[in-house]
C-alpha positions in Angstrom: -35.9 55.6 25.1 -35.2 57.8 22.0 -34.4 61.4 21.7 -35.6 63.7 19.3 -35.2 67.3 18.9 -38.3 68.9 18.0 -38.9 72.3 15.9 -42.2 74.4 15.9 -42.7 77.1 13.0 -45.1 80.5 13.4 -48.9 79.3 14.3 -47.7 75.9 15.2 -45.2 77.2 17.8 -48.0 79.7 18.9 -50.4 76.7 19.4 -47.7 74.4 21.5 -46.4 77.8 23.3 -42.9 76.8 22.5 -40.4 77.0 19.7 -38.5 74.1 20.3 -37.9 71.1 22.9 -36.2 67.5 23.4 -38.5 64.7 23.5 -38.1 61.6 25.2 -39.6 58.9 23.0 -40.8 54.8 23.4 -38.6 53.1 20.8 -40.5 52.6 17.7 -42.9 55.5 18.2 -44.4 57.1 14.7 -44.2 60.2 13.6 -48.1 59.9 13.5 -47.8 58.9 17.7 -46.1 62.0 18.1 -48.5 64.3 16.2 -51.4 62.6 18.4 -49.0 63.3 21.5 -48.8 66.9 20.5 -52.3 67.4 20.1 -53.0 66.0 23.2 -50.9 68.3 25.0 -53.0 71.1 23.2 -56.2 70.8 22.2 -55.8 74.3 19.8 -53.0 72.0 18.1 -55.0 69.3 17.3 -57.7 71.6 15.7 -54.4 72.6 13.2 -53.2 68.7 13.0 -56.0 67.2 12.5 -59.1 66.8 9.9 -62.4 66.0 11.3 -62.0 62.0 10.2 -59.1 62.1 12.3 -56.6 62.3 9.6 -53.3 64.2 9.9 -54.7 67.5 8.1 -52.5 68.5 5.2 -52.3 71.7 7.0 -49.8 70.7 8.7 -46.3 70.3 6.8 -43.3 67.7 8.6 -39.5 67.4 7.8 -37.9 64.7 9.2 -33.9 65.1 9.3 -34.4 67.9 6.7 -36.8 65.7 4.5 -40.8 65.8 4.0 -42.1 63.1 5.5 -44.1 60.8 3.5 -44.7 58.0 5.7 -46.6 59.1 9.0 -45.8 55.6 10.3 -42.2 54.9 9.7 -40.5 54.7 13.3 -38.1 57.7 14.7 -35.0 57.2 15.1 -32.3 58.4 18.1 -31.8 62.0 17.3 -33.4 62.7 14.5 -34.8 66.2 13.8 -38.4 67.1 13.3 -40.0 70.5 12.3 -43.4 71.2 12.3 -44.5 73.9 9.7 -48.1 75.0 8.9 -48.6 75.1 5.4 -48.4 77.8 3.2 -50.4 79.3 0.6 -49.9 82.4 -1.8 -51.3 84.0 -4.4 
């Protein structure tokens, strides 16, 4: 098993009722298999997480070890880091 420390940002953290946790993981789980996880846990979450295709919504903003994640499908890694940040939009 892996574990990953996992960071929740303003809405998202609202949604999930927590700001932050340790996750025990299956080796070679996705960041994708961890979004789905999240939004199963809370149906409100997946509403954020999630486009009506099924798609990870671009609503929804990773970092990985301090980086944007690019590939949804790339495995974790022991200890790595991820934040969850809604994304943001100005004018």
């Amino acid at each position: 098993m892996l574990l990953v420390s996992a960071r929740y940002y303003n809405i998202v953290a609202n949604l999930l009722g927590r700001r932050q946790e340790q996750r025990t993981v299956p080796p070679g789980t996705t960041m994708r298999e961890l979004v789905v996880a999240l939004a199963e846990e809370s149906p409100s979450f997946q509403n954020l997480a999630f486009t009506a295709s099924g798609q990870v919504s671009g609503h929804l903003r990773l970092f990985r070890n301090m980086q944007v994640v690019n590939d949804l499908d790339e495995p974790l890694a022991d200890g790595d880091e991820i934040r969850f940040f809604p994304a943001v939009s100005g004018g």
